[in-house]
C-alpha atoms as one frame of an Amber mdcrd trajectory, in Angstrom:
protein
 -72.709 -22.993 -66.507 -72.207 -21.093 -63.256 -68.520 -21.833 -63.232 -68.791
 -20.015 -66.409 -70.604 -17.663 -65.436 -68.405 -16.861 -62.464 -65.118 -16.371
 -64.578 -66.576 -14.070 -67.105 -68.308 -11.941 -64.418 -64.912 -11.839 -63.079
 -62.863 -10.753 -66.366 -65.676  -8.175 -66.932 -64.856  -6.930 -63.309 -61.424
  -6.729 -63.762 -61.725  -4.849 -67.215 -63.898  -2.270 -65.344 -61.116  -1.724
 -63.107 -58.748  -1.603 -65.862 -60.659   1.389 -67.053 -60.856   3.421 -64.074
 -57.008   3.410 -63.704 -56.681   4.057 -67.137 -59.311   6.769 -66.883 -57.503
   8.236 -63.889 -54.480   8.309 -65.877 -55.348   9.826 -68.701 -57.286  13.107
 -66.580 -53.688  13.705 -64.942 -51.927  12.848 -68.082 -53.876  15.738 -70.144
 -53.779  18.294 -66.754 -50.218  17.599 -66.992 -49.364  18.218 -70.606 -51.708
  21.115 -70.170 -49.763  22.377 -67.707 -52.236  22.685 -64.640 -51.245  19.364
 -62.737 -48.102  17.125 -62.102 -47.491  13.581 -61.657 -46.387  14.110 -58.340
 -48.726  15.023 -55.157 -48.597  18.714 -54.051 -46.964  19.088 -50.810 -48.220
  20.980 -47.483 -46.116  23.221 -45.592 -44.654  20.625 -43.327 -43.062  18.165
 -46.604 -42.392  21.638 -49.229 -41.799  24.661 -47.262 -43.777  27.954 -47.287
 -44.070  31.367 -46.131 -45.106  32.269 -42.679 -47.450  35.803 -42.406 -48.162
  37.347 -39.191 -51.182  39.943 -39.732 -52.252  42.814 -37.585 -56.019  42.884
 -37.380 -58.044  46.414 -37.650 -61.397  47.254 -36.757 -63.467  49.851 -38.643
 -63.105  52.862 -36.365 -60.001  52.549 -34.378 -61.361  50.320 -31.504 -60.042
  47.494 -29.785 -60.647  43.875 -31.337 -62.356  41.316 -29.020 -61.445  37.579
 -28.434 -64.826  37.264 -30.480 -63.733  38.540 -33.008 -60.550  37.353 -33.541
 -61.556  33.837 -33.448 -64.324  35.016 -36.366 -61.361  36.014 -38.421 -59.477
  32.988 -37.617 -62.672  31.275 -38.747 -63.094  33.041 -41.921 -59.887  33.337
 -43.425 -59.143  29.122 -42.705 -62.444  29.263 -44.833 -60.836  31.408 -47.123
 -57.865  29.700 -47.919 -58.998  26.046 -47.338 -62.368  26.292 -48.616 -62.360
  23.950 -51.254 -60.390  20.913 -50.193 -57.786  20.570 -47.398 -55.149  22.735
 -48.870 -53.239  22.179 -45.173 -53.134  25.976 -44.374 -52.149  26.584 -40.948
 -53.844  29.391 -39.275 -53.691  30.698 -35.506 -53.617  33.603 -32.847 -50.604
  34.821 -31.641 -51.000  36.319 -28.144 -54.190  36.752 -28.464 -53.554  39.621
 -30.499 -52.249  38.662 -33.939 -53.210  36.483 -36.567 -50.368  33.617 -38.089
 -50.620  32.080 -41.084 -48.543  29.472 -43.068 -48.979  28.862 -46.494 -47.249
  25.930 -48.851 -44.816  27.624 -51.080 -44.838  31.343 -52.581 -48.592  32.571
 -52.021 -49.378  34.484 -55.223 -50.744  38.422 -55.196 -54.175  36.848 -55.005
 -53.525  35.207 -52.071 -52.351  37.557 -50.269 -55.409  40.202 -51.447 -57.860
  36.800 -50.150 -55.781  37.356 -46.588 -55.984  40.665 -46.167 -59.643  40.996
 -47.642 -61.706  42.836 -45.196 -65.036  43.256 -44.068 -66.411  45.871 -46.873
 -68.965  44.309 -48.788 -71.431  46.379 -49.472 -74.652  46.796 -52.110 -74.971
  49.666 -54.129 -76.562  50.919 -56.962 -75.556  51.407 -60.646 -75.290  54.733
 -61.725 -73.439  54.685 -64.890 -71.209  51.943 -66.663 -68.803  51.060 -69.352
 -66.155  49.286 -70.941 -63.169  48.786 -68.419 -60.506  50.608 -70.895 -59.609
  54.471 -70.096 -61.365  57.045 -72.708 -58.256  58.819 -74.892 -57.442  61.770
 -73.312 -58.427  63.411 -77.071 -62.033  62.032 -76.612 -62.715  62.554 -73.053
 -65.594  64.970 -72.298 -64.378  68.473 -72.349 -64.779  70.599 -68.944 -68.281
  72.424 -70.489 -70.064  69.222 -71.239 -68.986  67.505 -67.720 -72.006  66.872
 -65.318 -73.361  69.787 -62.898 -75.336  68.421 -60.421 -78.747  70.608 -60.200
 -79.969  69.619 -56.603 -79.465  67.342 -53.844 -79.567  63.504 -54.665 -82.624
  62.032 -53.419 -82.291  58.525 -53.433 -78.779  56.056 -53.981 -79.771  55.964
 -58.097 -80.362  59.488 -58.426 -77.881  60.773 -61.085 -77.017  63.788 -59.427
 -74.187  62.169 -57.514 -72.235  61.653 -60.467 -70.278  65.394 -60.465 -67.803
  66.448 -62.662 -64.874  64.861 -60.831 -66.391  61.540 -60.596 -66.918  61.551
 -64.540 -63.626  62.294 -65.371 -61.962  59.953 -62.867 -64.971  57.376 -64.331
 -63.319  58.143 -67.937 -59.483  58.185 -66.967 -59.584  54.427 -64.985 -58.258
  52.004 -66.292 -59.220  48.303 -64.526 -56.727  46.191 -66.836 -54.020  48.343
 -63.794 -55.659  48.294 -60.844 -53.313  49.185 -58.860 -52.344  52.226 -60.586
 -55.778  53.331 -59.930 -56.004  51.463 -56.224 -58.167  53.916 -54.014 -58.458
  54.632 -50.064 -60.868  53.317 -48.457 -64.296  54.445 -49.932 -67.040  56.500
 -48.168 -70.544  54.550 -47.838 -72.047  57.711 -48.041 -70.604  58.887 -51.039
 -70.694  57.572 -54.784 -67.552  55.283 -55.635 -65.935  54.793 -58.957 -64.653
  51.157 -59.182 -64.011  47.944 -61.644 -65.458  44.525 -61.681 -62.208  42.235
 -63.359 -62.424  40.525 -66.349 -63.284  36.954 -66.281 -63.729  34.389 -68.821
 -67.469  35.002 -69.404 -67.196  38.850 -69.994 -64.294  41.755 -70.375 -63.819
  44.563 -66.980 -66.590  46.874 -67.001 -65.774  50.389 -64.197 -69.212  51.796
 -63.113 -70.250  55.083 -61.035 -71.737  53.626 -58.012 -74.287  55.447 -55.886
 -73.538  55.361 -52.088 -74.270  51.588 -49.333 -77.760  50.642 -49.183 -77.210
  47.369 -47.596 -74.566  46.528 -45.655 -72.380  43.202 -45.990 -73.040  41.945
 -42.310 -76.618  41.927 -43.326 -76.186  38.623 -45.243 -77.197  35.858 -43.145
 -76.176  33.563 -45.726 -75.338  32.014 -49.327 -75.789  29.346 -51.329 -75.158
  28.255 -54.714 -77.243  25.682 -56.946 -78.480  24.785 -60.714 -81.390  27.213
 -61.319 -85.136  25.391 -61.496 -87.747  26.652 -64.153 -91.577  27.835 -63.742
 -92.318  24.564 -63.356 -90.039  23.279 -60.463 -87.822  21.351 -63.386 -84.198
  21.911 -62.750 -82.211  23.323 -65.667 -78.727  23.649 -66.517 -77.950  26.989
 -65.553 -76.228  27.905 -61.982 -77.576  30.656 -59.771 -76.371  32.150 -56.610
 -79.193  32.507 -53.530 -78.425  34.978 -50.905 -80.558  35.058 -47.378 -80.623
  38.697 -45.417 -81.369  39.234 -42.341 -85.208  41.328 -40.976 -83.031  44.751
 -40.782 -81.833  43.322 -44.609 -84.549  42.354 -46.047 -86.377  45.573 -45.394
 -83.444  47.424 -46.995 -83.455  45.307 -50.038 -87.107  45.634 -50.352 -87.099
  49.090 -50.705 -84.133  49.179 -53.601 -85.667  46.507 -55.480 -88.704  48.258
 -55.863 -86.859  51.351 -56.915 -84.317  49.411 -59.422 -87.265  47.436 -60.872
 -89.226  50.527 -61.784 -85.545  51.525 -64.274 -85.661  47.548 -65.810 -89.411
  47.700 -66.311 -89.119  51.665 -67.999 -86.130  49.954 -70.125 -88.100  47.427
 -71.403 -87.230  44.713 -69.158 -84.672  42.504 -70.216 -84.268  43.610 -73.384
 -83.289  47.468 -71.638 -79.962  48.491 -70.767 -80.155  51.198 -68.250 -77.335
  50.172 -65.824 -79.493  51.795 -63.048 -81.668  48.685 -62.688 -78.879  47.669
 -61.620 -77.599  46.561 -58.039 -73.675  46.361 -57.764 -72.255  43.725 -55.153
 -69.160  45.601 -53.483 -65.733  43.573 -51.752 -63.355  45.983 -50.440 -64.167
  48.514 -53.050 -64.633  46.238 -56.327 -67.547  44.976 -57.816 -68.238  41.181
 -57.881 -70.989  41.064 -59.215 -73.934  43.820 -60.525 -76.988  41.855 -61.606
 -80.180  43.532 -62.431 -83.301  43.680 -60.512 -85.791  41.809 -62.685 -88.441
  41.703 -59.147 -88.554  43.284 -56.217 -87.590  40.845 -53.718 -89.492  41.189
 -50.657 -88.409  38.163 -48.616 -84.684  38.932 -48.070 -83.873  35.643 -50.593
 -82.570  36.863 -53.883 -81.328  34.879 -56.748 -78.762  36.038 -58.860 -78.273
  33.896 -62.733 -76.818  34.631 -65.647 -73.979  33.285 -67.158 -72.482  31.584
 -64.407 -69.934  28.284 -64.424 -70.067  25.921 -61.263 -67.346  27.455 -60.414
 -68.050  31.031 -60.968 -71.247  30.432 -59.323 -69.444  28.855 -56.062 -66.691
  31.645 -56.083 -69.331  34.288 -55.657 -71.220  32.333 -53.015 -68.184  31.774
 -50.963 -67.257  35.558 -51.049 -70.770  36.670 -49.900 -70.624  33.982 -47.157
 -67.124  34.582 -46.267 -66.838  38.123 -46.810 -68.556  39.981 -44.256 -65.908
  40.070 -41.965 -65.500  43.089 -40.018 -61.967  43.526 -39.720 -59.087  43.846
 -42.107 -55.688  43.351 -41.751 -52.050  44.163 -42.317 -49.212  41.982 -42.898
 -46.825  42.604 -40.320 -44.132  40.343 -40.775 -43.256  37.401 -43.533 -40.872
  34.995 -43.736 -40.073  31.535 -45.547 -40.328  28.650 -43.534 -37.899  25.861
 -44.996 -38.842  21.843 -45.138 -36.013  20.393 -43.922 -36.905  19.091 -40.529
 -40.578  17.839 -42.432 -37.887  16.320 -45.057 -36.319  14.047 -42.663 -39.395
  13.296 -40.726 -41.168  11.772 -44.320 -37.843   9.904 -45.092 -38.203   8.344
 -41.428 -42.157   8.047 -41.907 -41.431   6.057 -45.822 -38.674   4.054 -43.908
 -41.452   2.732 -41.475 -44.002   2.130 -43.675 -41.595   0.390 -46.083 -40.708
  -2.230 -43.339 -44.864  -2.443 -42.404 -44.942  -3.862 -45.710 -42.372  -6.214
 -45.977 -43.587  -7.445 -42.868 -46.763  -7.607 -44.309 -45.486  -9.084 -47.130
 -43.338 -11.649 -45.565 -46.081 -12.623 -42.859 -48.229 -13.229 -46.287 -46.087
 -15.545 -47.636 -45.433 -17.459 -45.121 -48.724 -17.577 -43.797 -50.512 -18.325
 -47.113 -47.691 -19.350 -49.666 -48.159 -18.706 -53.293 -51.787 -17.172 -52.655
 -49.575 -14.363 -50.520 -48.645 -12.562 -54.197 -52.825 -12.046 -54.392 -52.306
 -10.175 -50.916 -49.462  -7.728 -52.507 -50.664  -7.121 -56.317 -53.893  -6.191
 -54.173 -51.755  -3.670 -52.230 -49.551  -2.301 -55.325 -52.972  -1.512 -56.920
 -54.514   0.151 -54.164 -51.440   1.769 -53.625 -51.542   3.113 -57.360 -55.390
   3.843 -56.976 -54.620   6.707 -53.662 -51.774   7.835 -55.642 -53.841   8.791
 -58.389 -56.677  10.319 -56.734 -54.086  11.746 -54.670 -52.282  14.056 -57.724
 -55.649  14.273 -59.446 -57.298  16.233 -55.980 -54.079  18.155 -55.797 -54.740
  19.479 -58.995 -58.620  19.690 -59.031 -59.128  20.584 -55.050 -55.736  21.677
 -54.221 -55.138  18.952 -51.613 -51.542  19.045 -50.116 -49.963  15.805 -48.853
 -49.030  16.579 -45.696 -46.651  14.548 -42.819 -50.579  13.717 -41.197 -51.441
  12.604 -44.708 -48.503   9.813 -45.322 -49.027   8.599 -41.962 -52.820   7.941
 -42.943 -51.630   6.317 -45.574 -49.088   3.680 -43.574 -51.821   3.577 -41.043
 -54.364   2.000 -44.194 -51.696  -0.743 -45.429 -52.669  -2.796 -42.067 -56.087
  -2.187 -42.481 -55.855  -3.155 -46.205 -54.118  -6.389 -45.214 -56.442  -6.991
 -42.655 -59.624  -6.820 -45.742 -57.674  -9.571 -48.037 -56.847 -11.878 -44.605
 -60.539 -11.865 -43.717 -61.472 -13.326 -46.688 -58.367 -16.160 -47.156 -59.743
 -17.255 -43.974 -62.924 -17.736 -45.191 -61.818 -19.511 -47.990 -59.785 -22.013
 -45.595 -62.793 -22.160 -43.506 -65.018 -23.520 -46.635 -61.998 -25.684 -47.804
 -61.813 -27.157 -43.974 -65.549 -28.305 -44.355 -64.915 -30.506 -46.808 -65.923
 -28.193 -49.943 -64.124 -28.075 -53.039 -61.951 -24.661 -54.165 -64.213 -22.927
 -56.566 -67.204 -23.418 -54.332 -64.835 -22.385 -51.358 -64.425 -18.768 -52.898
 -67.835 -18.131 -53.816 -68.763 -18.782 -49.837 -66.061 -17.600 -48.457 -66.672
 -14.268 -50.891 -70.346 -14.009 -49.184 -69.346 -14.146 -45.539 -66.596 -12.118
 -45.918 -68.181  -9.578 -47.966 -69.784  -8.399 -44.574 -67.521  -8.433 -42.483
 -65.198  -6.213 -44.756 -67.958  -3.692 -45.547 -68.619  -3.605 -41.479 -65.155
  -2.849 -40.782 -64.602  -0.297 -44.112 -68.030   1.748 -42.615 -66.377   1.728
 -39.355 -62.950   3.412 -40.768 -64.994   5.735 -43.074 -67.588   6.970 -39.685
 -63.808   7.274 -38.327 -62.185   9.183 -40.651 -65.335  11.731 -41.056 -65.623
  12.580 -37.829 -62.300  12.858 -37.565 -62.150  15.714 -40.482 -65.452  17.320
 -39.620 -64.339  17.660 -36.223 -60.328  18.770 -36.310 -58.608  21.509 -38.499
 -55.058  21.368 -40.009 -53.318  18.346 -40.576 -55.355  16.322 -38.825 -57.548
  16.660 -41.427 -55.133  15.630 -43.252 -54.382  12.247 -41.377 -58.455  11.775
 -41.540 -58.724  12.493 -45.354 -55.810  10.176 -46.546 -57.560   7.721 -44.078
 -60.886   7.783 -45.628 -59.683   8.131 -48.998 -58.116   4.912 -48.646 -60.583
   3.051 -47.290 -62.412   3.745 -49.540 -59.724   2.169 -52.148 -59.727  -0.669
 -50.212 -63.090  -1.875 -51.043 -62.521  -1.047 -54.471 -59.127  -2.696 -54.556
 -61.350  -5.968 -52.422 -64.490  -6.164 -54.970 -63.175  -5.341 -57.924 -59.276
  -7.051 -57.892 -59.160  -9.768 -54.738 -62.230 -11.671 -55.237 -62.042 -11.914
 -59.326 -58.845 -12.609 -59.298 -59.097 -15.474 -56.457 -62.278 -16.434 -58.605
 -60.019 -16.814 -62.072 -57.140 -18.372 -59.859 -59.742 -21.344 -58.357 -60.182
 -22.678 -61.613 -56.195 -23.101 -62.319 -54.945 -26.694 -61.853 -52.482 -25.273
 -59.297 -54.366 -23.814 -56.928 -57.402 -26.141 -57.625 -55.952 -29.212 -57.264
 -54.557 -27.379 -53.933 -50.728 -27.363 -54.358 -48.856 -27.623 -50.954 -47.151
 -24.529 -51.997 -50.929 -23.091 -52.930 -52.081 -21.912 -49.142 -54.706 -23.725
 -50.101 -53.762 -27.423 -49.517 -56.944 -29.059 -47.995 -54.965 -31.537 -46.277
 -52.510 -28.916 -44.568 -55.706 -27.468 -43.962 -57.201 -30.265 -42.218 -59.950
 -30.541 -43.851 -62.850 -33.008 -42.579 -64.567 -34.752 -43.879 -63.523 -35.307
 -47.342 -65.311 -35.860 -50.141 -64.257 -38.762 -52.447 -66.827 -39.157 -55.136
 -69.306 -41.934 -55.706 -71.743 -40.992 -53.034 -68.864 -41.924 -50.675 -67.104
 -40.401 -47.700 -63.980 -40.442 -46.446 -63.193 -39.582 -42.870 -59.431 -39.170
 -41.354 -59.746 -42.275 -39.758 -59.279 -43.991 -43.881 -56.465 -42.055 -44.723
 -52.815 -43.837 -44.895 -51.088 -43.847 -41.538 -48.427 -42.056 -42.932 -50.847
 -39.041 -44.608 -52.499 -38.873 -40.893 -49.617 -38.821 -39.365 -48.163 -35.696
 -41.441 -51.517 -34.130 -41.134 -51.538 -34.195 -37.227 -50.451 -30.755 -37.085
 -52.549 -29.243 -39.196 -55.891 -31.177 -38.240 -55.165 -29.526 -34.691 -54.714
 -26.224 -35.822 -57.857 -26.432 -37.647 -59.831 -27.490 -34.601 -58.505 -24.858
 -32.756 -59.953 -22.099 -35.387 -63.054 -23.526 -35.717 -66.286 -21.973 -33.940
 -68.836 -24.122 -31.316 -70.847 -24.762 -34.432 -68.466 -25.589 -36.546 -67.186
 -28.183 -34.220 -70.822 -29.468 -33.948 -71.482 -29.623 -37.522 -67.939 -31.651
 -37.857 -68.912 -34.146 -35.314 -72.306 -34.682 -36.582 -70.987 -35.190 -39.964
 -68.424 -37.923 -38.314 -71.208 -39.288 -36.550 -73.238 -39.532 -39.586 -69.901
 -41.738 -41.360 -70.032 -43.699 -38.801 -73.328 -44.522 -38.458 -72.611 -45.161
 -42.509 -69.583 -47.057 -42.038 -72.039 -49.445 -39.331 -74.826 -50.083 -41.886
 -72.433 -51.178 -44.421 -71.243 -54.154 -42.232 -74.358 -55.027 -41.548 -75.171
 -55.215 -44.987 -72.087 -56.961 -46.080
């Protein structure tokens, strides 16, 4: 029954593997015929080319930019462009002065706006919105009905900002062409008319903004998360925390209190009046404008409504990452080309091709027939990391870089070394007298720790190792990780049910010379023969101890002080046998 029991856990094991290849396969298959991934990897800069952008930074005001900050804008544009995955972006000062970076490819126009982004994030308040179309010039207001402000504005919502320019540049924008309508930079003190784009939750909407309340730098920090209810339950809508600093906080105190009085006098969520609202400003355009439904008196505000993980994370990144207080210029660009990283991956493949024929022929030779369990165990690992591989590059934008293949040769020894661990084991068992599907099953269970010791050991590695470096050595430490961690996949659910299916063949059984599992070639003492009997070296044909002479040294040699104790107690105990049996006779 447990021999049974062994080979069906096994087939179940190997169908569950089955399923998460075919699983893999299918996700890249429909991003591919959908037009968002590719079977192939994306490249980094090194292996596909890119361009090459050397910014000039400015500081608000004219003054000179510190070493400080410099490295802060280093910081936050790496952040920027590599936030969500190791995209192998390579970013550095130039003389101390300039800012370099290298991008895989053609960086789109969005790119280049998340480069250049500066430091102006700013909160203001809503004075007036609408739909993100431009009014007909037919139905625009005409000049009598336009606004005339009656006195000075008293606070940032007061609607006596909005003059009769600002309402008629409101009406005429048009945020489907922003750049049509692109504007200087704005004046914190003054009102600002500006978009927020269109996403897929909700059309452009322009709004007349009263002038900066709270600054950008203010924001200490942000967070994103799945909102909880009244009761501390967790539901399934994403919200956005934000954490101000004391100066902050008492800022934001004092406009929530003022937008909260405009949602309570509209009737609370069920009003409209865009003045409850407060609009979240990035170089001039609104990211966000949520209402004030409390006044938030702790300097921790949560925006909801409506947002998608992703939506939710996009807007926490640019309140984290965008109060940077410099902008830049892009003072030179140029295309890098990947012909020198070209020839360097052809010379990387060529080595880690002939690591694995060497690993492949020291297999076979070393363990025979049970070698081919050693490279189907390699071919799917290797199919494993190239899947997860294509599927990141198209999920996290993860760029195979030069770093990244060499992680990858690096992991075929270490893979080896997983499957060799546990032959041994297996030889060990057969050695001690024990037959082959009993040999696996112990073999499996001291193995098992030894393998998960040495795959912790890569994986502690391998984070460090990203946590701690930037650029491509993150990407040597990723591909390094990644495929330890499709080694012990590749180990627990592949090597040991297939080795547990292939004990119960007659073949390797009944241990075939050409098996790697030939007790005899193995040494193996003592022997059982059946019958309650024993049968020690010493009983075998001259001419079967003779050919074994070889082998029964090499297995002394590998055995440990224990082992050797066990193996003469065990002859000891034969002999004592062997005595008694005389006697008896």
């Amino acid at each position: 029954m447990a021999r049974t029991g062994h080979k069906k856990s096994a087939i179940r094991v190997l169908v569950w593997l089955g399923v998460i290849l075919a699983v893999m396969t299918a996700v890249l298959a429909g991003g591919t015929m959908a037009g968002q991934a590719s079977w192939t990897p994306k490249l980094a800069l090194d292996l596909e080319g890119g361009t090459q952008m050397i910014l000039a930074p400015k500081v608000e005001g004219g003054s000179d930019i510190n070493e400080e900050q410099l490295n802060q804008a280093v910081a936050i544009i790496r952040q920027r462009v590599d936030g969500s995955g190791v995209a192998e972006a390579e970013i550095s000062t130039q003389s101390g002065r300039n800012v370099v970076v290298s991008l895989p490819g053609t960086p789109s126009s969005e790119t280049r706006a998340l480069i250049q982004a500066s430091a102006d994030m700013n909160f203001r308040p809503v004075l007036l919105n609408g739909p993100g179309t431009p009014v007909p010039a037919e139905e625009r207001t005409p000049a009598a009905q336009l606004p005339k402000p009656t006195a000075k504005p008293e606070n940032g919502s007061d609607s006596n900002w909005i003059t009769a320019d600002i309402y008629k540049q409101f009406e005429a924008l048009d945020c489907a062409n922003p750049a049509t309508d692109k504007q200087e930079r704005s004046d914190p003190a003054k009102p600002l008319v500006t978009c927020e784009p269109a996403t897929d939750e909700q059309p452009a909407i322009k709004y007349i903004l009263g002038p900066v309340e709270v600054k950008g730098v203010e924001i200490q920090g942000s967070t994103f998360q799945l909102q909880q209810g009244v009761q501390g339950a967790v539901t399934n809508e994403w919200a956005v925390n934000i954490q101000f600093n004391a100066e902050g906080t008492a800022k934001f105190k004092t406009v929530t209190e003022r937008l909260h009085q405009f949602y309570l006098a509209a009737g609370g969520e069920t009003g409209t009046d865009p003045k409850s609202q407060f609009a979240i400003v990035l170089d001039d355009q609104v990211i966000s404008a949520p209402r004030a439904q409390a006044v938030i008196t702790d300097g921790r505000p949560q925006i909801t409504g409506g947002f998608t993980e992703q939506s939710a994370k996009t807007l926490s990144d640019q309140l984290r990452f965008g109060a940077l207080p410099i902008s830049f210029d892009i003072q030179s660009e140029q295309q890098i080309s990947a012909t020198l990283g070209g020839e360097q991956l052809r010379m990387g493949l060529l080595a880690g091709l002939i690591g694995l024929l060497l690993v492949v022929v020291y297999s076979l030779f070393q363990y025979r027939v049970l070698g081919l369990v050693t490279i189907a165990s390699l071919v799917v690992a290797g199919i494993l990391t190239y899947l997860a591989i294509a599927i990141l590059g198209w999920t996290e934008n993860y760029r195979l870089s030069l770093a990244g293949v060499a992680g990858i040769i690096v992991a075929i020894g270490q893979t080896a070394d997983s499957f060799i661990v546990y032959f041994e084991r297996i030889r060990d068992e057969l050695r001690e007298g024990r037959g082959l599907v009993s040999a696996v099953e112990n073999g499996w269970k001291r193995a098992k720790r030894t393998v998960l010791a040495s795959k912790a050991v890569n994986l502690l590695a391998a984070l460090v190792l990203y946590f701690v470096a930037v650029g491509n050595v993150r990407g040597f430490a990723f591909t390094l990780g990644l495929t330890a961690i499709a080694d012990l996949i590749v180990v627990f659910m592949f090597t040991h049910p297939t080795l547990q299916m292939l004990a119960r063949t007659r073949f390797f059984g009944e241990g075939h010379r050409f098996s790697g599992l030939d007790p005899e070639r193995l040494g193996a003492v003592p022997l059982y023969r059946g019958a309650g009997r024993i049968r020690t070296p010493e009983e075998k044909p001259v001419a079967v101890r003779a050919k074994n002479t070889g082998a029964s040294a090499e297995a002394e040699r590998r055995m440990t002080i224990a082992e050797r104790r066990l193996a003469e107690k065990q002859q000891q105990l034969a002999g004592s046998s062997k005595g008694a049996n005389k006697e008896t006779k």
